[in-house]
Structure formats: C-alpha cells, structure tokens
C-alpha positions in Angstrom: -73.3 -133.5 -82.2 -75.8 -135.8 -83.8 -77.5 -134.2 -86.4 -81.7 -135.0 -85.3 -81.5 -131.9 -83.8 -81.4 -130.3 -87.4 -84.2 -132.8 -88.9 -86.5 -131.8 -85.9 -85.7 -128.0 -86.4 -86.6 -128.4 -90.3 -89.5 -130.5 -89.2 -91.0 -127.5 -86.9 -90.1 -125.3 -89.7 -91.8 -126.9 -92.4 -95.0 -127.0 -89.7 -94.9 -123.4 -88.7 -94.6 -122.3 -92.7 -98.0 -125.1 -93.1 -99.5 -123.1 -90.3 -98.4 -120.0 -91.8 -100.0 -121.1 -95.4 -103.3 -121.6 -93.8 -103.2 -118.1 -92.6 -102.3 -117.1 -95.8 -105.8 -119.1 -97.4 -108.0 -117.8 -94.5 -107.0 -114.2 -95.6 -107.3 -114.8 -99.0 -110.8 -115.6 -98.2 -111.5 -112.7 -95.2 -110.0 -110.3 -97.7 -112.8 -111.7 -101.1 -115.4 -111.3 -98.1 -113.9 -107.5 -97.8 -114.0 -107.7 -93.4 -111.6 -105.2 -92.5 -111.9 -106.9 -88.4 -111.5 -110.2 -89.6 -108.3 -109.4 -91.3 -106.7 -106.9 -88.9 -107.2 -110.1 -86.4 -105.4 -112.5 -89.2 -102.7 -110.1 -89.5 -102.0 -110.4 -85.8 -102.0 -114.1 -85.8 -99.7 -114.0 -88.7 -97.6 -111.4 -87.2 -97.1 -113.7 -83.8 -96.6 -116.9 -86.3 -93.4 -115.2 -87.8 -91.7 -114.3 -85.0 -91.6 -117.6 -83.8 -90.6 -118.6 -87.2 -87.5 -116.5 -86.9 -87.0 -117.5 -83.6 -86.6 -121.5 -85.3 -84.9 -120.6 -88.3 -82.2 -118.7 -85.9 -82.1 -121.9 -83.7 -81.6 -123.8 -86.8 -78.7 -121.9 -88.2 -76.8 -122.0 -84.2 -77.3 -125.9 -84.9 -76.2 -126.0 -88.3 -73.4 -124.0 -87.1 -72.2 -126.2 -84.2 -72.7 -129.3 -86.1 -70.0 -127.5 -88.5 -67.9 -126.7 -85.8 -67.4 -130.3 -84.3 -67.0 -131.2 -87.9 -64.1 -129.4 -87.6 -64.6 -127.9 -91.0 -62.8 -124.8 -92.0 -64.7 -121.9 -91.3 -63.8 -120.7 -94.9 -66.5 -123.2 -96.4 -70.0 -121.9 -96.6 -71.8 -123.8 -93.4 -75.1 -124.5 -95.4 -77.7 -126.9 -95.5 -76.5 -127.7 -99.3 -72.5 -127.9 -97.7 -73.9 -130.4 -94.9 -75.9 -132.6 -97.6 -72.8 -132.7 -99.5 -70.4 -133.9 -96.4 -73.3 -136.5 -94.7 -73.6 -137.9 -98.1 -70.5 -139.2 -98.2 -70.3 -140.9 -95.2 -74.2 -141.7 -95.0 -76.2 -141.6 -97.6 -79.3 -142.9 -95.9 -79.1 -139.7 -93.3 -78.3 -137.0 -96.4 -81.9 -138.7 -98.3 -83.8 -137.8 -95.3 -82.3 -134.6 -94.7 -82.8 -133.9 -98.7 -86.4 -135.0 -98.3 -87.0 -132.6 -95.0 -85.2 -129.4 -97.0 -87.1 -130.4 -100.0 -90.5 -130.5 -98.3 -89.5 -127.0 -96.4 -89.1 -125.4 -99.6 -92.2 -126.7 -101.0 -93.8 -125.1 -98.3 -92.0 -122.0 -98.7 -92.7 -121.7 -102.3 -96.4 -122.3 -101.9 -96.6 -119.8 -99.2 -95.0 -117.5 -101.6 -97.4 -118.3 -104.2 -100.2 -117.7 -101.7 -98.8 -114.2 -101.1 -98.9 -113.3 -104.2 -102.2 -114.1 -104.9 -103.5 -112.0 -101.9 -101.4 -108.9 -102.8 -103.1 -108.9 -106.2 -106.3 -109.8 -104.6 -105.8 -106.3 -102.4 -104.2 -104.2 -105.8 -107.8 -104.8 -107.5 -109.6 -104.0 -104.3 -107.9 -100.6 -103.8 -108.2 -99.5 -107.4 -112.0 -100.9 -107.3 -112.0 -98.2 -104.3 -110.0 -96.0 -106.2 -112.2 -96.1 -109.2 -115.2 -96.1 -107.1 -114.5 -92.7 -105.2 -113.5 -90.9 -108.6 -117.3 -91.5 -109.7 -118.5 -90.3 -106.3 -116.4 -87.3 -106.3 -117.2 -84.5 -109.1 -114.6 -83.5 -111.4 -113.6 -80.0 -111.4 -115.1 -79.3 -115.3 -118.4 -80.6 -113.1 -118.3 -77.2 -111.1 -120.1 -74.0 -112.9 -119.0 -71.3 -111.2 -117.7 -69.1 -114.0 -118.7 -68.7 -117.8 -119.3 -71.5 -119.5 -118.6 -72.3 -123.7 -121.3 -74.1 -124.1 -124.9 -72.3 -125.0 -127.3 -73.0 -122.4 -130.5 -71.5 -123.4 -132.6 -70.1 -120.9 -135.9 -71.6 -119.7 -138.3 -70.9 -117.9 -140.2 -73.0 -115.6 -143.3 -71.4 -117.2 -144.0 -71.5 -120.7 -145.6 -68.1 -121.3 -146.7 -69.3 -125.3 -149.4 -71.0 -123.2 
C-alpha cells in the first residue's frame, strides 16, 4: 500500500479542522453580536462539519492500519502516526519530512481550533453571568417585600400637612 493515501487523508483533515476554525471565528463574532438565530444556525453547520470530520479521521486510522498490516509489523507495536514516521524515516527520509510537515500542520490547526474554543466558552461564561447579574437587579430580593413588621421606624405621613 503506498502511503499518499495517508498524506491526502491528513490533507482533508487539516482542511476540514481550517473550515471548522472559521466556524469557530464566525461564532465568536455572532455570539459578541448576542443573535441567538445566527448562532443556533452556526451550531448546525458546525455540528454537520464534525461528523464528517469523524467520518475522515476513522478513514484515516483503517489506512493507517492497513499500511501497518502490509508492513507486516507486529500488532504488539502501537500503529501510530509517530510509529509510521519512525519506520518511513528509515527507509525514506524524504517521504517521513512530508508526512512530519502534514501531521505538524494538522496539529497546528487543531491547537488553534482549541484555542478558538476557548475563547468562545469564556466569551459565553461572561454573557450568562452578565444575564445572571442582570436578572438579580430586575428581580426584588425578598428583604424588598414588606409584608410583616418591619425594624426600622417609618414615621407616618400624611399626604396633607395639617400645620398648614
């Protein structure tokens, strides 16, 4: 089995995790905006964009896999993309640079996408305490209700001054 197989499956990957980090900014920005439409609609688009990104990444391990297998490598060694680098390099280290350079740029990716994340989780946490916050000024405390006797001395006016 020839191994382009693998470099066009990390190729797609590293695509689908750009496309997938673009999602990622347009929320970040639907989300500062505060459209609830706009980003049940990203969600969905970013919903469909993972599945097919789990569909590659499974396609990718069966090809990892079977290039292991007519390696006839022992199934006791770790069948990794790491294990293969190690293996090609010896016989080709042209082949292992470029499939070092594609892994590398797919974890770039992957890392920034993570970053991204992060930043719109913590974009949502302040949104929903601002909400939080928000609603506990709106809604009176229960000290705010004077139903029974009160400590403190109100004195009693009347709406008429009867010194006058």
């Amino acid at each position: 089995m020839s191994i382009q197989p693998i470099f066009e499956s990390l190729e797609k990957l590293t695509q689908m995790h750009e496309r997938l980090l673009d999602c990622s900014k347009e929320k970040t920005e639907v989300i500062k905006e505060g459209s609830a439409e706009k980003l049940q609609a990203l969600l969905a688009k970013e919903h469909q964009l993972i599945r097919l990104l789990e569909q590659t990444e499974q396609k990718r391990q069966e090809l990892v896999e079977n290039w292991f297998s007519q390696q006839r490598l022992p199934k006791t060694e770790e069948r990794t993309i790491t294990n293969m680098l190690e293996i090609i390099h010896r016989s080709d280290p042209e082949l292992a640079t470029k499939l070092e350079s594609l892994t590398v740029d797919l974890t770039e990716k992957i890392t920034e996408l993570k970053n991204q994340e992060q930043l719109n989780r913590a974009l949502i946490e302040q949104s929903m305490m601002f909400i939080q916050m928000s609603l506990n000024l709106l809604s009176p405390t229960i000290d705010q209700y004077n139903y029974g006797q009160s400590d403190n001395k109100v004195v009693d006016r009347s709406v008429f001054d009867s010194r006058a």
